[in-house]
C-alpha positions as CSV (number, residue, x, y, z in Angstrom):
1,X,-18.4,5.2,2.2
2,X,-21.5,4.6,4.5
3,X,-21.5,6.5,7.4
4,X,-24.3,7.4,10.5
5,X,-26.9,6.4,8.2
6,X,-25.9,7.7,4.6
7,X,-24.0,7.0,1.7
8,X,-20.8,9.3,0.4
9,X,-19.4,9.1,-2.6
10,X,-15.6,9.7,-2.1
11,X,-13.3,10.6,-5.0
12,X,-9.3,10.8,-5.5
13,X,-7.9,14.6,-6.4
14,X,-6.4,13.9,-9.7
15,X,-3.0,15.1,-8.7
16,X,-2.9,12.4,-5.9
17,X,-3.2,9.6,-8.2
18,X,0.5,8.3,-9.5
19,X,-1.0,7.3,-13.3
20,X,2.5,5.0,-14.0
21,X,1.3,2.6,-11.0
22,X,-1.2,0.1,-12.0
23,X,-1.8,-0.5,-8.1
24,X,-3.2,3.1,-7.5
25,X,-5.2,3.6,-10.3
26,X,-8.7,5.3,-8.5
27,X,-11.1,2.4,-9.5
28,X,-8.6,-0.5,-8.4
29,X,-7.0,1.1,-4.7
30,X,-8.9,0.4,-1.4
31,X,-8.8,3.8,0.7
32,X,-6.0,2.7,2.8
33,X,-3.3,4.9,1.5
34,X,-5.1,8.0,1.6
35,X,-7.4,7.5,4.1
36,X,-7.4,4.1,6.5
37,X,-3.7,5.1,7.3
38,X,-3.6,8.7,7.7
39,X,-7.4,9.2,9.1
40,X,-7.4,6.2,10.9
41,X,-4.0,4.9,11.5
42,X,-4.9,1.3,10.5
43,X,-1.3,1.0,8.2
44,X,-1.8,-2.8,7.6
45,X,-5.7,-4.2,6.4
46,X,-4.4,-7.2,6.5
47,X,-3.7,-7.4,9.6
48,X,-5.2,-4.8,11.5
49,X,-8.5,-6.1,13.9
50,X,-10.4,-3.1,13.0
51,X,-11.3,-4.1,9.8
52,X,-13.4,-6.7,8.9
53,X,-14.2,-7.8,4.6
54,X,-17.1,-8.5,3.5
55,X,-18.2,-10.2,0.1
56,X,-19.6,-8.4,-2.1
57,X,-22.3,-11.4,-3.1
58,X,-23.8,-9.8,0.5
59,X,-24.6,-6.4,-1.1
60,X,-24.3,-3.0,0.4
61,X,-27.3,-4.2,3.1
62,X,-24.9,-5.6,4.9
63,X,-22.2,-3.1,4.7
64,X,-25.2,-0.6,6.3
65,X,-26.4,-3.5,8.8
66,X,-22.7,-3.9,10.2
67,X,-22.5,0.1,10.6
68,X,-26.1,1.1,11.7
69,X,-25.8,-1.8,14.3
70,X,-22.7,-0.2,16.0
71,X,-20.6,-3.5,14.9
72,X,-18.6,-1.4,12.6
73,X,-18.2,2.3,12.8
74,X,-17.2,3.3,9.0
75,X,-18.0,0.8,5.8
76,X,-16.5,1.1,2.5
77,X,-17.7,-0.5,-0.8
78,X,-15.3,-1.0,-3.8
79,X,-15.6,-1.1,-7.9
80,X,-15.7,-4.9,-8.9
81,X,-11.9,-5.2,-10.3
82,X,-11.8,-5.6,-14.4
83,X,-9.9,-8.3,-15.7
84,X,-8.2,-6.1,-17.9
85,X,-6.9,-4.3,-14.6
86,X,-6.0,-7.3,-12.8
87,X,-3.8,-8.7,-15.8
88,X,-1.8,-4.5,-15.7
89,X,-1.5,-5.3,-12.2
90,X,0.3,-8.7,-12.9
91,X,1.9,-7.1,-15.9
92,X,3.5,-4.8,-14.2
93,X,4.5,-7.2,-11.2
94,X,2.9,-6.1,-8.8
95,X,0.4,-7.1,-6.1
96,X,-3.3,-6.4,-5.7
97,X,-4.3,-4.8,-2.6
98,X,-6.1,-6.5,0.5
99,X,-9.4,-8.4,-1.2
100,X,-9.5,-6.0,-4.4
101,X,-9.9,-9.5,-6.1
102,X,-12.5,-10.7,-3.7
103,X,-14.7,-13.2,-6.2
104,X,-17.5,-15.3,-5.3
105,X,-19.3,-18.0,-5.0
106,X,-15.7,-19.4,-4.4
107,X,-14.2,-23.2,-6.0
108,X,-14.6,-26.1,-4.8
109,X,-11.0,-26.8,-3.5
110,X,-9.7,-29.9,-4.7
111,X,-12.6,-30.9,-6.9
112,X,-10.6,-30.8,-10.1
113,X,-7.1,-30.3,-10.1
114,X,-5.6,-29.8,-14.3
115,X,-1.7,-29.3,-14.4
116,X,-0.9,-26.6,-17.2
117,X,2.3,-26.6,-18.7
């Protein structure tokens, strides 16, 4: 989390973390659930006005640019998502949460379209 100026480094009490939900395992959940929501009351990411993504091709900079300019108050940076998390995810049949499988530089759409059966 970078706030006024500095970097924290926030971490999940172990008994907070539900182990039999892929979803909420510490490296892979975005704050909301225990702090955006309760802390901030923003109960939706996705659709909430307050919050903004960025890429993480941008780099922390511009996490701290947003913040230090006053354009954001509070910026948070996320662990890259594994591919071996995202398939325990999809396993499990769930959904990721808001951007946790943010990827860049993005496709081409429509530049080559394969049907798989």
């Amino acid at each position: 989390m970078y706030l006024a100026g500095r970097w924290y480094d926030l971490a999940i009490k172990p008994e907070l973390v539900p182990r039999a939900d892929p979803v909420r395992e510490p490296r892979r959940e975005p704050p909301s659930r225990l702090l955006l929501a309760p802390v901030l009351g923003i109960g939706d990411p996705r659709m909430d006005s307050r919050v903004d993504f960025v890429g993480g091709i941008r780099g922390l900079a511009e996490l701290e640019k947003r913040v230090d300019s006053g354009a954001a108050a509070v910026a948070f940076a996320l662990h890259a998502t594994r591919m071996e998390q995202l398939m325990a995810v999809a396993d499990a049949g769930k959904l990721m949460p808001p951007k946790s499988t943010w990827f860049e530089p993005k496709l081409a759409d429509g530049l080559l379209s394969h049907v798989l059966d």
